[in-house]
C-alpha positions as a Markdown table, in Angstrom:
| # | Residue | x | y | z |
|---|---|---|---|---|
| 1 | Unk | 0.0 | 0.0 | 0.0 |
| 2 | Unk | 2.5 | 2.3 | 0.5 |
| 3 | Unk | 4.7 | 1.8 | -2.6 |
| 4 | Unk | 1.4 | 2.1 | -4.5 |
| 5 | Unk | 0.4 | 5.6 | -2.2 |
| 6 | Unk | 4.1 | 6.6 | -3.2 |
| 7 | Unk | 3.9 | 5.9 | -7.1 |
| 8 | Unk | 1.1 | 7.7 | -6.8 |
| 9 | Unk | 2.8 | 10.9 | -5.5 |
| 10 | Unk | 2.0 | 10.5 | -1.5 |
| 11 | Unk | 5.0 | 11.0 | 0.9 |
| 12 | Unk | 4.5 | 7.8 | 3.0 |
| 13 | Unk | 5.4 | 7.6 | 6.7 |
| 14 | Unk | 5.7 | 4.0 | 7.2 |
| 15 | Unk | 5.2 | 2.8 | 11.1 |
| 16 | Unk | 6.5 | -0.7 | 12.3 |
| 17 | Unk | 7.5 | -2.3 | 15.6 |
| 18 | Unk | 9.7 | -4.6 | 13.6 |
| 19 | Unk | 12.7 | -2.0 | 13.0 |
| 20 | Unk | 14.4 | -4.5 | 10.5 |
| 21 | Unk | 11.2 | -4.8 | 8.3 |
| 22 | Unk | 10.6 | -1.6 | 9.1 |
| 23 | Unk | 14.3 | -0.3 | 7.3 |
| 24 | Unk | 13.4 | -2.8 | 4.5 |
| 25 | Unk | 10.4 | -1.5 | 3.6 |
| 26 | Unk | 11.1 | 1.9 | 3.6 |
| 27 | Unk | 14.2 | 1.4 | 1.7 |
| 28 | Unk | 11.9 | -0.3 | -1.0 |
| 29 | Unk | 9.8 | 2.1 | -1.0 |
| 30 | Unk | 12.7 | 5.1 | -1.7 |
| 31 | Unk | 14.7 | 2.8 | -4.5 |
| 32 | Unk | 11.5 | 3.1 | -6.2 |
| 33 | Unk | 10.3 | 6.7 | -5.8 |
| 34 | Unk | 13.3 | 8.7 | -3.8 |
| 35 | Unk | 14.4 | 8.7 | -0.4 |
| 36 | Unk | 12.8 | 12.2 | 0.6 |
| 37 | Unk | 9.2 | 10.3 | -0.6 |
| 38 | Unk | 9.6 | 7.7 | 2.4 |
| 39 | Unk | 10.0 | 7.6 | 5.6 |
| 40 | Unk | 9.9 | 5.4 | 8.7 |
| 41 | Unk | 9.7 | 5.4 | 12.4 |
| 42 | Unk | 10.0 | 2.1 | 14.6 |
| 43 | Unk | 7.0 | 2.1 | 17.1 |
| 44 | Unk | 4.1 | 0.1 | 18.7 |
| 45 | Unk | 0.6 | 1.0 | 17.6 |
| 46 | Unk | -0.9 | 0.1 | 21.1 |
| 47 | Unk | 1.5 | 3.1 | 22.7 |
| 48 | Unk | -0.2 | 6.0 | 23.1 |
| 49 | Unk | 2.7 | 8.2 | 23.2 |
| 50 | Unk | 4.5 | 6.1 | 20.5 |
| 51 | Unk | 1.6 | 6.9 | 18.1 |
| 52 | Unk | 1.6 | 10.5 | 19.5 |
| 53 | Unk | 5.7 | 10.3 | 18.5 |
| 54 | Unk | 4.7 | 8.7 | 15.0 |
| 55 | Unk | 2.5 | 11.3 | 14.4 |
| 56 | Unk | 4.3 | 14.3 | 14.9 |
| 57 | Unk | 7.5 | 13.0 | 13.0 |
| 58 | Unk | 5.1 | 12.1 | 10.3 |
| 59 | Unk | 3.8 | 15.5 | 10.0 |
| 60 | Unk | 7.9 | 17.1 | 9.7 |
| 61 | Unk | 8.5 | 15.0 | 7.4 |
| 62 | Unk | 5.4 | 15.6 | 5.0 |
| 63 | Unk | 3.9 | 18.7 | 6.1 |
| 64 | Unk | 0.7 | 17.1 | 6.8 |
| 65 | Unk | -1.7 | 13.6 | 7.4 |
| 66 | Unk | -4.3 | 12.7 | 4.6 |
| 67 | Unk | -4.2 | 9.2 | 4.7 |
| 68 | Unk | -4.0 | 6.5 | 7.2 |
| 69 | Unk | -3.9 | 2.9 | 6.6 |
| 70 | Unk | -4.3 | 0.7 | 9.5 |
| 71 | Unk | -3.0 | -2.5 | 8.6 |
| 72 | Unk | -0.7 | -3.2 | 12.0 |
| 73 | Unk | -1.7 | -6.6 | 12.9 |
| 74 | Unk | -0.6 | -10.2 | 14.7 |
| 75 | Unk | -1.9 | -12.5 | 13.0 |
| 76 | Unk | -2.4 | -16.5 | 14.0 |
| 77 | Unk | 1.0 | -17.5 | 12.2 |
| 78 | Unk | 3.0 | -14.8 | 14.1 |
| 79 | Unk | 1.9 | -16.8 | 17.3 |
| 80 | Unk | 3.4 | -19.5 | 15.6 |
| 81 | Unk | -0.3 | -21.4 | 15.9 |
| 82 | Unk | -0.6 | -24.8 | 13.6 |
| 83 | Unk | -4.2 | -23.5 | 12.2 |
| 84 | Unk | -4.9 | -26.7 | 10.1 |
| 85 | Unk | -2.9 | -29.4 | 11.6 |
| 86 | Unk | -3.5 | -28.6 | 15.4 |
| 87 | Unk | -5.5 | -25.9 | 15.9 |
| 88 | Unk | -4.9 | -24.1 | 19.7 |
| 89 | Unk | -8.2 | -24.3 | 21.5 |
| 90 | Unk | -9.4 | -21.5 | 23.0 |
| 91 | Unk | -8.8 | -22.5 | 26.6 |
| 92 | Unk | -5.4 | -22.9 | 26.1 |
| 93 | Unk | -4.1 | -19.3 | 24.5 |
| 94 | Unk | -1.8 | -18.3 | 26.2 |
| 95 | Unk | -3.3 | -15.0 | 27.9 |
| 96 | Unk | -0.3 | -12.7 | 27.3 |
| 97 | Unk | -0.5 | -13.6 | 23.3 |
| 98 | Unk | -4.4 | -13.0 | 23.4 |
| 99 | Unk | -4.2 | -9.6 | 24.7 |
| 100 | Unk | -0.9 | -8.4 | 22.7 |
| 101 | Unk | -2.8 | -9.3 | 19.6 |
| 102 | Unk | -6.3 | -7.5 | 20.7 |
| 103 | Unk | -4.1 | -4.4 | 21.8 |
| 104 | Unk | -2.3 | -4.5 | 18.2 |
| 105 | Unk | -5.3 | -5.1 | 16.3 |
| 106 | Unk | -8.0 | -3.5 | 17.9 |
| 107 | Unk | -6.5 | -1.0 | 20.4 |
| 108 | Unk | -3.7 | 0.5 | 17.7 |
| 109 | Unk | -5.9 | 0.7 | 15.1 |
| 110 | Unk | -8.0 | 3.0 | 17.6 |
| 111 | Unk | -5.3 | 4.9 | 18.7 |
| 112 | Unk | -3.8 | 5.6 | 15.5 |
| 113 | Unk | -7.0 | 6.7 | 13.7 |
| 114 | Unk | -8.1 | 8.5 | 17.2 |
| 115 | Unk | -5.0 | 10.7 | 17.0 |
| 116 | Unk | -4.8 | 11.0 | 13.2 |
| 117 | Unk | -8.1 | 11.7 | 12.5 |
| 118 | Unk | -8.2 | 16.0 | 13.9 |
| 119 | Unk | -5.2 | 16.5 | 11.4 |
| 120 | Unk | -6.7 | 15.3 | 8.2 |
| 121 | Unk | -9.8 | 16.9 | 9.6 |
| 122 | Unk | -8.0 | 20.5 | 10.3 |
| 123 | Unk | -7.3 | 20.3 | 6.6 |
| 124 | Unk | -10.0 | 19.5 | 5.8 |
| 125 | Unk | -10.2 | 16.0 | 3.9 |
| 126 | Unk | -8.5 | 12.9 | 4.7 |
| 127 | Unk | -9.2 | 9.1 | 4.8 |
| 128 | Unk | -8.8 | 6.6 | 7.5 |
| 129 | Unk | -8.7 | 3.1 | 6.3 |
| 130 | Unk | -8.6 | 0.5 | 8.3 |
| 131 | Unk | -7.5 | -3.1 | 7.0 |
| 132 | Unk | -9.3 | -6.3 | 8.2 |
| 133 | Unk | -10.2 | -9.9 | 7.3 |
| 134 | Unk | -12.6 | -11.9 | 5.6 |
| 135 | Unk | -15.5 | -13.4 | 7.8 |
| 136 | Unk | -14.3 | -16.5 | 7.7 |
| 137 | Unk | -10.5 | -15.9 | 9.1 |
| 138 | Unk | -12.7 | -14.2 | 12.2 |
| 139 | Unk | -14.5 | -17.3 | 12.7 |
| 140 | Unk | -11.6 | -19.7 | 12.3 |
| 141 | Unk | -11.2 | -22.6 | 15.2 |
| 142 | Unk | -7.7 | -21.9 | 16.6 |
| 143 | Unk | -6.9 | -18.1 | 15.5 |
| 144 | Unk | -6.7 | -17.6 | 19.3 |
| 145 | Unk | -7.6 | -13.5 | 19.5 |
| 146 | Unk | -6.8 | -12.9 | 16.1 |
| 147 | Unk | -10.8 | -13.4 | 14.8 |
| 148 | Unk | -12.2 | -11.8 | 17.7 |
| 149 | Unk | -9.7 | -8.8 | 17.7 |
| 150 | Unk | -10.6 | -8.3 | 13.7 |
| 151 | Unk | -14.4 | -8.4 | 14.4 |
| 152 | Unk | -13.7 | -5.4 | 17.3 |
| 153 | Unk | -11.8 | -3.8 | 14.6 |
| 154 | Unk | -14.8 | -4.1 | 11.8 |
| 155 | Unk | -17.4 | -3.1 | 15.0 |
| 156 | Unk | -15.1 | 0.2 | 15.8 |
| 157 | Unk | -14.5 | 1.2 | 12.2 |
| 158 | Unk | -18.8 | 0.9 | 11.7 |
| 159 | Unk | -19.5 | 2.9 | 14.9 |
| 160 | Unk | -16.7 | 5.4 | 13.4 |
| 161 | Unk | -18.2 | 5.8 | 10.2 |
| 162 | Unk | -22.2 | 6.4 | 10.3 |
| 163 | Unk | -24.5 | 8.7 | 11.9 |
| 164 | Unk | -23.5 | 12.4 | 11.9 |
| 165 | Unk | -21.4 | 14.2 | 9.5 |
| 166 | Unk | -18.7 | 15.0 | 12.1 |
| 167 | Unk | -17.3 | 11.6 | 12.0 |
């Protein structure tokens, strides 16, 4: 998404925890289009003040927030969880794993749109798009959090988006 935002002219900011994939990305990104069109900051979605960091380096480097795209996410292979050969049952996640990945996938989604959303809306346009999954990765036997904290995401992103013009 964000070599295709950057062929497209955007400046991309480019957020990861993982600072290695993170580097590789961005470099991808700048081979392609120029190094002053990318740029990346190491940090976790679910930190308030990391996203608050984020956010503010984002806006130095490109003068400004249009577009976010949410696509953080743990997914069920990044637990290292054998989906189709033995899927984990639900009583035995490990509790630590279930909440990281709800706090990644629905809580830094929030707090990223939350704290993006009154730039694009001071200039007035911007989009917020947040990435999920297909119904049937929610209801999947063994994804551990990973369907539930998708289905939070899908629930926040509807509440988000009807009702009022304001939103």
């Amino acid at each position: 998404m964000a070599l295709g935002l950057a062929r497209a002219g955007a400046r991309v900011s480019l957020v990861d925890v993982d600072a290695k994939a993170l580097d590789s990305a961005r470099a991808r990104v700048a081979g392609e289009v120029g190094d002053d069109r990318a740029f990346a900051q190491a940090a976790d979605v679910s930190d308030e003040a990391a996203v608050r960091s984020a956010i503010a380096a984002t806006l130095d480097f490109s003068g400004g927030l249009d577009i976010l795209v949410n696509d953080a996410g743990i997914g069920p292979p990044a637990n290292g969880l054998g989906l189709f050969d033995d899927p984990e049952k639900f009583w035995e996640n490990d509790l630590g794993r279930w909440r990281r990945t709800v706090e990644v996938n629905t809580v830094g989604s929030h707090v990223m749109a939350a704290l993006a959303a009154p730039h694009t809306i001071e200039r007035g346009w911007g989009r917020i798009v947040n990435v999920t999954t297909s119904l049937n990765a929610m209801y999947m036997p063994g994804c551990g959090a990973y369907g539930p904290s998708k289905a939070g995401l899908e629930a926040n992103t509807a509440t988000r988006s009807c009702g009022s013009s304001d939103r």
